[in-house]
C-alpha positions, 0 to 999 in steps of 0.5 A: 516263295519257296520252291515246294510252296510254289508246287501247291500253287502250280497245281491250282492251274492243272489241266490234262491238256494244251490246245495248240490254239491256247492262249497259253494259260493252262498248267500241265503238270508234266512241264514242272518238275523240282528243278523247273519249279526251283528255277522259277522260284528264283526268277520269282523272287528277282522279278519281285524285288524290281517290281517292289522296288519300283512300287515303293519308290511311286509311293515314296516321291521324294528323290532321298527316299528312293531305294535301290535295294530292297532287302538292304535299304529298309533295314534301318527301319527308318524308310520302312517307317515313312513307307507306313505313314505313307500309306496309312495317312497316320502318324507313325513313331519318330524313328531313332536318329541313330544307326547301330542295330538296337536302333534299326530293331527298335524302329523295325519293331515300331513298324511291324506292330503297327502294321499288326494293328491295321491288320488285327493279326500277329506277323507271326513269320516275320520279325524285325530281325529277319528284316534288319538282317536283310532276308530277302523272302521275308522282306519281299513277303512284308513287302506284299503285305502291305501292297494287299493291305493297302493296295489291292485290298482297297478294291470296292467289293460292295461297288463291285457286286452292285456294278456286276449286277447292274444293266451294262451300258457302252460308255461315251467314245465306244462305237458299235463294235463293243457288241457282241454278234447279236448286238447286245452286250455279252458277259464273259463265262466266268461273269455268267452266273450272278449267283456267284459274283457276291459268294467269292467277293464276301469271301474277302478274296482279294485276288478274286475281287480285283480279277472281277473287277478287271473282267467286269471292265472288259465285259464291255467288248462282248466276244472281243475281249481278252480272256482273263482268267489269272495274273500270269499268262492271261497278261503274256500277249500285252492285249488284256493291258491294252484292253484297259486302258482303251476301257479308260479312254479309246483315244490312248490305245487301239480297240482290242479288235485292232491290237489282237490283229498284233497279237496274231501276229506271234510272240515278237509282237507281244514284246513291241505290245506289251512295252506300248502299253506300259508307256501309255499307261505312264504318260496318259494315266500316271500308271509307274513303271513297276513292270518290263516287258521281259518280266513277262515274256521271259518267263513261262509262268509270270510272276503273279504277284507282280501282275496284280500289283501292277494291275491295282495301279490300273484300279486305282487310276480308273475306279476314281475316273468312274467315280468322278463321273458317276458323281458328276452324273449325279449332281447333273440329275438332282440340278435338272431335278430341281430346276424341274421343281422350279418350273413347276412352282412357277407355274403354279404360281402363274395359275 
């Protein structure tokens, strides 16, 4: 990301003030100027390529195929190639065997116009000699735009509007404390307005529909919930990770209640926060470890990108769990249905 890209992004998150009891995740201005903003970029791209890194070893298992260097090992192609059929589930082109740069360009060129005809647009910023040279910022930009095609982009929207439309209902394991003062489930702001939920998710937001889904599993807390409102300083604390994964399963980590008394606590404990969430979600739920903890505390503005990649890997595990259940809810019900069916007839028949 360059630096004057980053600018416009910065100003999506103005705000003319900074509560002392903010959590931190508002944008003022004046804390950015060129300089600041160049440093950033920097810490951004050396942040990514780890997180990149470590996305595209979970996807690629076997150890020969693992990299170290992200903008060096896929310039051959051949890993880039094997990445896609991954991804895909498709047969991709046999890569060439051999080495020498017309055979790298020949298998980067198979790879991009495939992935041109997933996305039905033209790579119109990246060719296979910016990715055979080993340009870094276009690497890590390909990179992205496999992780969105083929990742984030997954986020069920129609799922997502029915379930945010639907009466929430506390899942088995919560105990009373899930509600709000008054005793019902509250929403958070941002989930107020019904109105709003299928205009932003039928724009094909993808950042969007996935921090709709994350609010949507914490709306459950009621006033307890940490407050997510982006992927960057919403995460700082640990609690919204946590959060997840006790939406997951309360037996893995505290109620958010519990680890916000840690939060409280100061910026020391978000470290000790963080990094126990992120063993939690490795062993308990398969979640890889594309983040540390100094990725996001070591940075004013975490790296967005990141996060949500990070984030998805939470989606994946805990969108199928609740599908599964749903289904096996719904095999329940037709079997007791037709059971009912068959006393029915029985008795019938008796008469």
């Amino acid at each position: 990301m360059s630096w004057t890209t980053l600018r416009r992004s910065l100003s999506a998150y103005r705000s003319p003030t900074r509560s002392s009891t903010s959590t931190g995740s508002e944008y003022n201005e004046s804390d950015y100027n060129d300089e600041k903003i160049r440093e950033l970029a920097i810490t951004y791209e050396e942040i990514q390529k780890k997180t990149f890194t470590k996305w595209i070893n979970s996807q690629l298992k076997d150890e020969e195929d693992q990299i170290v260097s992200i903008d060096l090992d896929l310039r051959d192609g051949k890993l880039l190639l094997k990445l896609l059929e991954t991804l895909s589930k498709q047969t991709l082109p046999k890569p060439e065997k051999l080495s020498m740069r017309i055979h790298s360009m020949s298998n980067v060129t198979k790879a991009l116009q495939f992935l041109e005809q997933n996305i039905g647009e033209s790579l119109k910023n990246i060719g296979s000699e910016d990715i055979v040279d080993g340009n870094t910022k276009l690497t890590l930009g390909l990179v992205w735009l496999l992780i969105l095609k083929f990742q984030i982009q997954q986020v069920d929207r129609e799922e997502l509007i029915h379930s945010l439309e639907m009466n929430f209902e506390e899942p088995p394991g919560h105990n009373e404390s899930l509600k709000n003062k008054g005793g019902s489930l509250s929403l958070p702001a941002t989930l107020s307005k019904k109105s709003s939920w299928s205009d932003l998710v039928s724009k094909k937001d993808i950042k969007g529909s996935l921090l709709l889904w994350v609010q949507n599993q914490l709306a459950l807390y009621g006033e307890m919930a940490p407050v997510v409102k982006d992927f960057h300083r919403s995460w700082k604390s640990g609690a919204a990770f946590s959060a997840l994964i006790n939406r997951h399963d309360p037996r893995l980590i505290a109620h958010p209640e519990v680890v916000q008394t840690r939060v409280d606590r100061g910026k020391e404990e978000w470290r000790n926060i963080l990094n126990d969430a992120f063993l939690v979600a490795n062993e308990a739920m398969g979640i890889p470890f594309l983040l540390d903890a100094e990725d996001i505390m070591n940075v004013d503005l975490p790296d967005e990108k990141s996060i949500m990649t990070y984030v998805s890997e939470y989606y994946k595990v805990m969108s199928k769990r609740q599908k599964d259940e749903e289904y096996c809810q719904t095999i329940e019900a037709v079997r007791k249905e037709l059971d009912l069916e068959r006393h029915r007839k029985k008795l019938e028949e008796q008469a």
